[in-house]
Z-matrix of the N, CA and C atoms (Angstrom, degrees):
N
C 1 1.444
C 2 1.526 1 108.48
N 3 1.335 2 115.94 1 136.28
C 4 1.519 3 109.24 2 176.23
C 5 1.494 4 112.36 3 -83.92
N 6 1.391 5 110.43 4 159.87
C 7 1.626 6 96.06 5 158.62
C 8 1.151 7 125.22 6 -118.04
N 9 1.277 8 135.88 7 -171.02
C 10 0.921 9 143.68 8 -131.96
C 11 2.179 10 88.93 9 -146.92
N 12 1.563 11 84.09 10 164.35
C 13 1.775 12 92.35 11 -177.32
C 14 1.807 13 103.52 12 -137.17
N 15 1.246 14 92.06 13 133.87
C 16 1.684 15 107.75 14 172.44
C 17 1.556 16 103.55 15 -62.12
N 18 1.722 17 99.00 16 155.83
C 19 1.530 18 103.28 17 160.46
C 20 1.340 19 102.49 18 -65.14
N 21 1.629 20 106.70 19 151.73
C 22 1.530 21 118.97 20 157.04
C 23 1.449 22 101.83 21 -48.32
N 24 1.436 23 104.95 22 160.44
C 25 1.513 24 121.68 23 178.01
C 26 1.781 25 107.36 24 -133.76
N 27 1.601 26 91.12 25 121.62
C 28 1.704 27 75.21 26 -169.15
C 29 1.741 28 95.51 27 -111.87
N 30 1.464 29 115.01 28 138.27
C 31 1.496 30 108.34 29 -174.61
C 32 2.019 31 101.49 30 -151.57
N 33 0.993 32 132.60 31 149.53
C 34 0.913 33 154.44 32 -152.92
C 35 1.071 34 103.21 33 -41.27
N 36 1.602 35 139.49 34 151.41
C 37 1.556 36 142.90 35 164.16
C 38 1.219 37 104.44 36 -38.99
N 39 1.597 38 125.33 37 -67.91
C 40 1.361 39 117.11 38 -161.72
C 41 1.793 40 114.76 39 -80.08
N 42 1.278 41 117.55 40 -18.06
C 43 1.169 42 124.27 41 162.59
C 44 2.490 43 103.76 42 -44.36
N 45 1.000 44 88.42 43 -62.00
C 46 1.335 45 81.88 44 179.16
C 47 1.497 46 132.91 45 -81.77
N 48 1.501 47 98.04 46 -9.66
C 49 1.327 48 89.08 47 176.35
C 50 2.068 49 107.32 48 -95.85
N 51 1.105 50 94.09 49 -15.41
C 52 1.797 51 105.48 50 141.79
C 53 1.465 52 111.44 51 -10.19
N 54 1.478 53 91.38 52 -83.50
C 55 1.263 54 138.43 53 -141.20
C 56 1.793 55 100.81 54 -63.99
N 57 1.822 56 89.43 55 -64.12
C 58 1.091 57 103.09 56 166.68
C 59 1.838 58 123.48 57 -41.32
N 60 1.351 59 99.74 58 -67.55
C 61 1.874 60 95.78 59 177.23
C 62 1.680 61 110.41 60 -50.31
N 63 0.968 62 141.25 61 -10.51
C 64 1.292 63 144.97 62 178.95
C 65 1.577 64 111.64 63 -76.21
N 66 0.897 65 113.46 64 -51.15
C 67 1.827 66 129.25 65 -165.00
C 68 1.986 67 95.56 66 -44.85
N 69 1.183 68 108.41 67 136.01
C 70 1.526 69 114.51 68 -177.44
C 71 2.066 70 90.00 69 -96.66
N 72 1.780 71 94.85 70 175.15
C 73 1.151 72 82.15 71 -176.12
C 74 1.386 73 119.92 72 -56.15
N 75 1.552 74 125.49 73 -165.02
C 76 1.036 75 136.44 74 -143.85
C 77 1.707 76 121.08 75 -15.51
N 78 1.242 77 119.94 76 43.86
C 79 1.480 78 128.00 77 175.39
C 80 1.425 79 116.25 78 -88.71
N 81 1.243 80 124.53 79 115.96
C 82 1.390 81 121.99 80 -168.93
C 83 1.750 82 86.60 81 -87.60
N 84 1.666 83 110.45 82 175.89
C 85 1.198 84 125.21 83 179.03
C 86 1.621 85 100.82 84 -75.74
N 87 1.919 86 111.05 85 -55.55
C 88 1.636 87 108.73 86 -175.63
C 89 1.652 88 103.80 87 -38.33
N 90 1.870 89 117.31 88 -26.81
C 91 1.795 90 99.22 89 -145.89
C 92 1.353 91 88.41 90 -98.75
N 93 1.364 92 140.42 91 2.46
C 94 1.320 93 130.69 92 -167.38
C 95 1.512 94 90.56 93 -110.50
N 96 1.379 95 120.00 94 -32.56
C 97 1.752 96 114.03 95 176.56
C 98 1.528 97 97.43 96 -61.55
N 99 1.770 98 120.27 97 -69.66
C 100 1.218 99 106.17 98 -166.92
C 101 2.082 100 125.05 99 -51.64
N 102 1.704 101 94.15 100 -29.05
C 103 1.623 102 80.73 101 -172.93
C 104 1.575 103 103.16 102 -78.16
N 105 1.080 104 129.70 103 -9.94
C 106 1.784 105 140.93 104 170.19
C 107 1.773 106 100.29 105 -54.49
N 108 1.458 107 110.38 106 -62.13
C 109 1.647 108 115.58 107 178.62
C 110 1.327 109 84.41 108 -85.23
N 111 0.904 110 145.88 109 134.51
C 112 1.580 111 171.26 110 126.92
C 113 1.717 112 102.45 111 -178.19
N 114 1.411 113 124.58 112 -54.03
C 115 1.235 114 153.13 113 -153.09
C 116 1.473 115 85.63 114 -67.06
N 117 1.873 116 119.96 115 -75.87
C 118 1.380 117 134.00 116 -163.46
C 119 1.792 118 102.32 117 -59.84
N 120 1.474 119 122.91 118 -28.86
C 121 1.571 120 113.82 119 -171.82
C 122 1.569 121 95.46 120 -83.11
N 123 1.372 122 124.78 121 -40.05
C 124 1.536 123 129.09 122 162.51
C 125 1.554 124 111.62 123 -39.87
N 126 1.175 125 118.31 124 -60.82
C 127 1.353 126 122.64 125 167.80
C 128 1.716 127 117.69 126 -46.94
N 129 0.900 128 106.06 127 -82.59
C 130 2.077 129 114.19 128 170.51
C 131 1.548 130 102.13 129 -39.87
N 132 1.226 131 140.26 130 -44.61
C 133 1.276 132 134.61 131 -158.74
C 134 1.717 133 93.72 132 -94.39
N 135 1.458 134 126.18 133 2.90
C 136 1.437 135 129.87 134 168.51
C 137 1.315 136 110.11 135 -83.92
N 138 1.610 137 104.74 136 -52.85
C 139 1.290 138 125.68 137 -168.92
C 140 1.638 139 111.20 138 -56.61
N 141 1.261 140 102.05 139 -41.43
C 142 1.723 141 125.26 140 178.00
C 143 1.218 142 97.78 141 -52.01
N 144 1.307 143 115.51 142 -84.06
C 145 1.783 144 114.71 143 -176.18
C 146 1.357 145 116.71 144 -39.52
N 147 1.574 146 125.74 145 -51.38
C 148 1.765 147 133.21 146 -178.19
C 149 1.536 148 86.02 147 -51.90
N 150 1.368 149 136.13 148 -71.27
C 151 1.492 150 114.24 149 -162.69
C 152 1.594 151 129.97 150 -73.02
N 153 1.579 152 102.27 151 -6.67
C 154 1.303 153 96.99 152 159.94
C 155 1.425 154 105.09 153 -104.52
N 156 0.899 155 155.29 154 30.84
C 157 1.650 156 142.76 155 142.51
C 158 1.712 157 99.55 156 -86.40
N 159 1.159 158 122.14 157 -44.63
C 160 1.653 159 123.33 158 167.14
C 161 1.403 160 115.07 159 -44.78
N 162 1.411 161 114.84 160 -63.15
C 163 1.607 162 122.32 161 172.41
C 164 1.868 163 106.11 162 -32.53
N 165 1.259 164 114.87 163 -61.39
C 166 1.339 165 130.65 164 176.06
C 167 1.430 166 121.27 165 -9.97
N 168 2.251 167 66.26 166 -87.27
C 169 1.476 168 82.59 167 170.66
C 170 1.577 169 129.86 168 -36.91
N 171 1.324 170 98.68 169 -81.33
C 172 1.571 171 105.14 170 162.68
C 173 1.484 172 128.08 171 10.89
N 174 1.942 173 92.14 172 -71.83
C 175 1.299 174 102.28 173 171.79
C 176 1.334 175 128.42 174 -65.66
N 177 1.022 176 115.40 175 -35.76
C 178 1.747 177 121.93 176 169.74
C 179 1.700 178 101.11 177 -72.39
N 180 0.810 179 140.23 178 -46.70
C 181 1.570 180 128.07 179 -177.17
C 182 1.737 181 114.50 180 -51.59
N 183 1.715 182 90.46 181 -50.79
C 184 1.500 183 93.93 182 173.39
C 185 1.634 184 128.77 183 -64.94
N 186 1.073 185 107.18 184 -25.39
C 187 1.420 186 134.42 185 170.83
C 188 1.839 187 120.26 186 -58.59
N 189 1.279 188 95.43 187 -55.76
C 190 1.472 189 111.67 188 -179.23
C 191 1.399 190 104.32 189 -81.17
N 192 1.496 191 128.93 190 -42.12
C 193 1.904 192 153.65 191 -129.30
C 194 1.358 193 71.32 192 34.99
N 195 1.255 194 129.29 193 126.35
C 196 1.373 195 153.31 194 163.27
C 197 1.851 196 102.92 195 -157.62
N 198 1.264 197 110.49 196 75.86
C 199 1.867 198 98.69 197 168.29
C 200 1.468 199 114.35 198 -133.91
N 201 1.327 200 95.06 199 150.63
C 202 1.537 201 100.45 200 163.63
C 203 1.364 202 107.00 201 -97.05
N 204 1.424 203 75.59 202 147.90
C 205 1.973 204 97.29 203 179.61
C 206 1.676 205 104.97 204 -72.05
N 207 1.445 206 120.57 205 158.44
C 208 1.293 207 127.09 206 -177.62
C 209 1.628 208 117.52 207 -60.38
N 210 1.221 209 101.19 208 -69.22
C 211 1.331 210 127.35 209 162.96
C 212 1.722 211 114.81 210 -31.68
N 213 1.488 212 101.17 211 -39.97
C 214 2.048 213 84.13 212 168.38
C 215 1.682 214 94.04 213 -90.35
N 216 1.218 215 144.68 214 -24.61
C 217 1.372 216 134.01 215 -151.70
C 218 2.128 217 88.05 216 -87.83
N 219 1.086 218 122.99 217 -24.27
C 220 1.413 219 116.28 218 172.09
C 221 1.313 220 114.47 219 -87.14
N 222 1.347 221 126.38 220 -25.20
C 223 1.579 222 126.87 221 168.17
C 224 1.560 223 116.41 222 -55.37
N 225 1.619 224 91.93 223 -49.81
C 226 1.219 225 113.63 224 -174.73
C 227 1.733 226 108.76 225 -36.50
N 228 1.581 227 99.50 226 -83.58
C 229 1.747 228 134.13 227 171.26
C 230 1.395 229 88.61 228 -19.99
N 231 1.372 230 131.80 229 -75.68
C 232 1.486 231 153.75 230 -153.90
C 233 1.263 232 90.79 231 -57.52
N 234 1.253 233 148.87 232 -57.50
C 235 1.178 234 126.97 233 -166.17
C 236 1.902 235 111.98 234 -95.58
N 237 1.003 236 108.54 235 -3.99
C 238 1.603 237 120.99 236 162.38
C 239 1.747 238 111.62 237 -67.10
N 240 1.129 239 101.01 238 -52.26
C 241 1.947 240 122.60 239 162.75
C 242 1.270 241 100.25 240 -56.07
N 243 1.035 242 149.01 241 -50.82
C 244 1.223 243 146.60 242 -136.19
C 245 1.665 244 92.58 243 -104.84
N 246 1.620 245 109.74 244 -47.00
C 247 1.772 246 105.50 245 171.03
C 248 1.385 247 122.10 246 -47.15
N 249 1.375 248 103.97 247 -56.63
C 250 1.317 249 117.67 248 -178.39
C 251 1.080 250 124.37 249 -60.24
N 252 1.803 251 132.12 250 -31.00
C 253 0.837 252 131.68 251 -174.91
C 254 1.813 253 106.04 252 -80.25
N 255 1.380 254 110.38 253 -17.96
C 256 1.814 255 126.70 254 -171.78
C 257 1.530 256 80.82 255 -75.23
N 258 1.418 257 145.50 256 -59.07
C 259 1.124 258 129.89 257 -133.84
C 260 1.929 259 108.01 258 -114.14
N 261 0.931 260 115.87 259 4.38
C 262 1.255 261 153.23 260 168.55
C 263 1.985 262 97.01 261 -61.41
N 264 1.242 263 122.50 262 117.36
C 265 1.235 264 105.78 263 153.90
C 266 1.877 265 135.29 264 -81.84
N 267 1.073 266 112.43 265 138.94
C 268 1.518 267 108.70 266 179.55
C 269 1.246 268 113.33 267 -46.09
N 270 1.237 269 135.88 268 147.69
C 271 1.404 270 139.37 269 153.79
C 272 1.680 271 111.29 270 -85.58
N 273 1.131 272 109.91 271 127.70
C 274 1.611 273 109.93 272 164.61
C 275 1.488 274 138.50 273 -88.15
C-alpha cells in the first residue's frame, strides 16, 4: 500500500522546540507527530462510539421509562471508589 503525506503544520517556535525536548531516544519529530495523529483519531473514534452507545441508551430508557436517578448512579460510583481505594495498597 502506498502512503500518503499530511499537510505541513506550521506552529510556533516554541511550540516545537517543546516538542523537540520531549522526543525519547531515537524519536524523530515526523514519528512523535505521526504517533500524536494516530493516538488523537483513536481518541475521537472512542469518543464517537461513547456517544452513540449513550444516544441508545437514551433511546431505550425513553422507550421502556426505565431510569436511574443521578443521585443513586453517583452513590453508586462513590462507593465503587471508595472499594477500590480500601483494597488498593498504600504507597509509602
Amino acid at each position: 500500500m502506498k502512503t500518503a503525506t499530511i499537510p505541513s503544520l506550521r506552529v510556533e517556535p516554541e511550540l516545537r522546540r517543546a516538542a523537540e525536548e520531549l522526543l525519547r531516544e531515537g524519536e524523530t519529530l515526523s514519528g512523535f507527530v505521526e504517533q500524536s495523529l494516530r493516538e488523537g483519531v483513536e481518541r475521537r473514534r472512542l469518543q464517537d462510539e461513547f456517544l452513540a452507545r449513550g444516544l441508545v441508551a437514551r433511546e431505550q430508557a425513553q422507550a421502556t421509562h426505565r431510569y436511574v436517578d443521578a443521585d443513586v448512579v453517583v452513590r453508586r460510583l462513590e462507593g465503587l471508589l471508595q472499594k477500590a481505594k480500601a483494597a488498593t495498597p498504600r504507597r509509602t
